[in-house]
C-alpha positions in Angstrom: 183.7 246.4 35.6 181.0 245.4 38.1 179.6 248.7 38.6 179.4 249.1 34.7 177.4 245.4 34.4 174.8 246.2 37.1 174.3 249.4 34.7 174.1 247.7 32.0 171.2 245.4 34.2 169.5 247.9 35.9 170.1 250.4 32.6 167.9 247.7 30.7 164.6 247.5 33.3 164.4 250.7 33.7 163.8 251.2 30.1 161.9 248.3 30.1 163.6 247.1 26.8 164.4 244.1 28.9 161.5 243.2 30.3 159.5 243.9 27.0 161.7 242.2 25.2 161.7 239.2 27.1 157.9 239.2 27.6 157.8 239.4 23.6 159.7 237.0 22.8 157.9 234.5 25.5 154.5 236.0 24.1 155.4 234.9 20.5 157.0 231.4 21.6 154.2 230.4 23.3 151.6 231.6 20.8 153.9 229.5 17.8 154.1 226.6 19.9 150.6 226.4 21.7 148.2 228.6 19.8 148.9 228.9 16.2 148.4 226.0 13.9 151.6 226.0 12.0 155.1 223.7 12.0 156.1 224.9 15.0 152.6 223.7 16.9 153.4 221.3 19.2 150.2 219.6 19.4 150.2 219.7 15.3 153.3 217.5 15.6 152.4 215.1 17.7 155.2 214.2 19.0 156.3 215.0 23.0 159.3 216.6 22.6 160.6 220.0 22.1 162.0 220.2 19.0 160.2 222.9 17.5 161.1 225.4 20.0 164.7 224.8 19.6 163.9 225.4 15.8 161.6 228.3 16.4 164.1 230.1 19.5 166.8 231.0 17.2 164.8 232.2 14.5 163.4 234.5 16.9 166.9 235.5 18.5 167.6 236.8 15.0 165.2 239.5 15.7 165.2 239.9 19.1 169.1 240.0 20.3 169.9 242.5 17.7 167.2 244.9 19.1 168.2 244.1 22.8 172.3 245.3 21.7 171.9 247.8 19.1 171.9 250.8 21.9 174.5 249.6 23.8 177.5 251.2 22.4 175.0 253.2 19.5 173.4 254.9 22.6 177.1 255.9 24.5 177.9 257.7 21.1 174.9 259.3 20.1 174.8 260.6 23.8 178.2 261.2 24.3 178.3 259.3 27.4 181.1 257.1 25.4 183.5 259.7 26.6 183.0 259.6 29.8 183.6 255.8 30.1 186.9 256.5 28.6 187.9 258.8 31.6 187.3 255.9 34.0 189.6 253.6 35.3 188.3 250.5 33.5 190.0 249.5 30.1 188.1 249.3 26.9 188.1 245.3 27.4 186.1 245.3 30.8 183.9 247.8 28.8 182.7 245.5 26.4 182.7 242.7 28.1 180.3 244.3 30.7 178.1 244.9 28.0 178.3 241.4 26.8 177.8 239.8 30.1 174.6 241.5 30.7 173.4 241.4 27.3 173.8 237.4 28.0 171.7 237.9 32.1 169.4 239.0 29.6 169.5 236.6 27.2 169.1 233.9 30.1 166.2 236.0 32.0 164.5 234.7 28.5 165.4 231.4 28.2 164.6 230.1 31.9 161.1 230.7 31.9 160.5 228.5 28.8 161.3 225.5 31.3 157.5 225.5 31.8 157.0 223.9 27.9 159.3 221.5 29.2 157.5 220.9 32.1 154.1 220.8 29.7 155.4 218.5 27.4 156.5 216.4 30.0 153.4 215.6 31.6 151.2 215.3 27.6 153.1 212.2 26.5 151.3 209.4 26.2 153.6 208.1 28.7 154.3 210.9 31.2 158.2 211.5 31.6 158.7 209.6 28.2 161.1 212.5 27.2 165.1 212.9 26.4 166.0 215.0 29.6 169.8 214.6 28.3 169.1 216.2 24.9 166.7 218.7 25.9 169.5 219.6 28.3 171.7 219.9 25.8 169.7 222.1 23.7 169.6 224.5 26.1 172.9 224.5 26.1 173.2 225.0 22.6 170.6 227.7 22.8 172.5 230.0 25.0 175.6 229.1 23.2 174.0 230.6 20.2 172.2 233.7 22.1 175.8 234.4 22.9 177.2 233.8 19.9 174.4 237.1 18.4 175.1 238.7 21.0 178.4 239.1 20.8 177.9 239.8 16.7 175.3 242.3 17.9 177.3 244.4 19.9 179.6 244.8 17.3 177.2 245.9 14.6 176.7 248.5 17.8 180.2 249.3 17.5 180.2 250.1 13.8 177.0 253.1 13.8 176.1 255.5 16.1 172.6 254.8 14.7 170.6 252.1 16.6 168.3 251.6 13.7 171.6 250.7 11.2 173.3 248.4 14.2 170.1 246.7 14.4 169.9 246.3 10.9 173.4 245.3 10.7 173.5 242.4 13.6 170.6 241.2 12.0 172.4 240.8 8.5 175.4 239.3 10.2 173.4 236.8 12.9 171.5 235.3 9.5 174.9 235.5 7.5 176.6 233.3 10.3 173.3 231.0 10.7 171.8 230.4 7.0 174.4 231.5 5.0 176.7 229.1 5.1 174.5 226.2 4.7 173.2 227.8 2.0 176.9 228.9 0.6 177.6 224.9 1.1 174.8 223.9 -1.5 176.2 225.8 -4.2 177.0 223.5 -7.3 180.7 224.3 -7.7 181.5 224.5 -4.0 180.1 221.2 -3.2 183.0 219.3 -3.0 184.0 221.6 0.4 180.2 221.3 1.4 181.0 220.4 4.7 183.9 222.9 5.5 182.0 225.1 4.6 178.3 224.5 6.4 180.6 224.4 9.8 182.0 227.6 9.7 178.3 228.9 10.3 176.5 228.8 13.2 173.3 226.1 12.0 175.5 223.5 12.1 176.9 223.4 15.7 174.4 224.2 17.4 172.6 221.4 15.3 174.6 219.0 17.0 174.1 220.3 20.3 170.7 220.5 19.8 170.2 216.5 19.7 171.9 216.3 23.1 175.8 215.7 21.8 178.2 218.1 23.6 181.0 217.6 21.7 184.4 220.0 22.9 184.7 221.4 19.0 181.2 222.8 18.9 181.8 224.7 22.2 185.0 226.2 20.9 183.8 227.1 17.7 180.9 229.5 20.0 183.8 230.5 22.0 185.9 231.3 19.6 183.4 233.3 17.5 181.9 235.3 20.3 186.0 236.4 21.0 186.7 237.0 17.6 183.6 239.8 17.6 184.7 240.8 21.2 187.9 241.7 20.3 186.6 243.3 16.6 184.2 245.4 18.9 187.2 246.2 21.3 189.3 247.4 18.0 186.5 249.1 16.9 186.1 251.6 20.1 189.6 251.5 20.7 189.8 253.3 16.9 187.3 256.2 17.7 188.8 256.9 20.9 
């Protein structure tokens, strides 16, 4: 299982789809959150905090994460190299969570560097240091929580096509199914009085909570358990074609 992860790693930088896609998403981060005048314009909100990247992040993980796992079991078919894993001694289970494990390196190789808005915002209050360290820590939390989460729903849409341009398509569907469509499923007139059942079996609404610094044990195992449920789907998946 090791040797598989550090291919996974090393598979992605040599490629460069992990260093592009990490660069890319910094890139646009920083030009919605510095640059641009829009919403997510920190200086536009006035306020010394870093709420709208932990509004902006996901939206862009939507894009990005599905792009960063649609080759990796797409690719093994297309290639045929999927049949070679299956001659090794390493069960279908250490095989995608291989996957999934670098898929999240990944994931965190793209959330670290953003430390420096922290670091910015920090030091532009109008009192330096006048910031919710707690809370900001806890998004992050949440953050990676989610990235994991859509990671674990894009690997398998991967699962599903030997197409990378349909799993793509696909983990993108699902990751804005399981993040707006719930909420929005919760505001229809006639299921209103389950509203609230309903919003939290989507995404939005847990990492909500985390988001504003609460790290409460039900949010975490609602991540957990949704990032197994598509593990083992995936798993089920390969195990079928085999």
């Amino acid at each position: 299982m090791i040797a598989l992860f550090r291919k996974e790693i090393n598979q992605f930088f040599s490629t460069l789809i992990g260093l592009l896609t990490i660069i890319i998403f910094l890139l646009v981060n920083a030009l919605m959150i510095w640059v641009f005048s829009s919403d997510f314009n920190v200086l536009d909100y006035g306020y010394a905090n870093m709420y709208t990247f932990f509004t902006l992040a996901p939206i862009l993980f939507l894009i990005f994460i599905p792009a960063v796992c649609m080759g990796l079991f797409s690719e093994e078919y297309s290639a045929g190299t999927i049949e070679i894993l299956f001659t090794k001694p390493i069960s279908l289970w250490n095989i995608v969570l291989s996957k999934y494990f670098a898929a999240n390196i990944l994931a965190l190789l793209a959330i670290l560097p953003t430390l420096i808005y922290f670091a910015s915002i920090y030091l532009l209050g109008e009192t330096v240091g006048n910031l919710d360290i707690g809370g900001i820590l806890g998004s992050y939390l949440g953050l990676f929580m989610l990235s994991s989460a859509f990671i674990s729903i894009g690997i398998f849409a991967s699962t599903i096509s030997n197409n990378q341009v349909v799993a793509f398509l696909i983990a993108i569907v699902l990751n804005a199914i399981f993040y707006y469509g719930f909420d929005i499923l919760s505001e229809v007139t006639f299921l209103q009085q389950w509203d609230l059942l309903i919003s939290k079996l989507g995404i939005s609404a847990h990492y909500a909570v985390i988001s504003n610094g609460i790290i409460d044990s039900r949010d975490l195992l609602y991540f957990i358990s949704l990032c197994l449920v598509f593990l083992i789907l995936s798993k089920t998946i390969i195990q079928s074609k085999r």
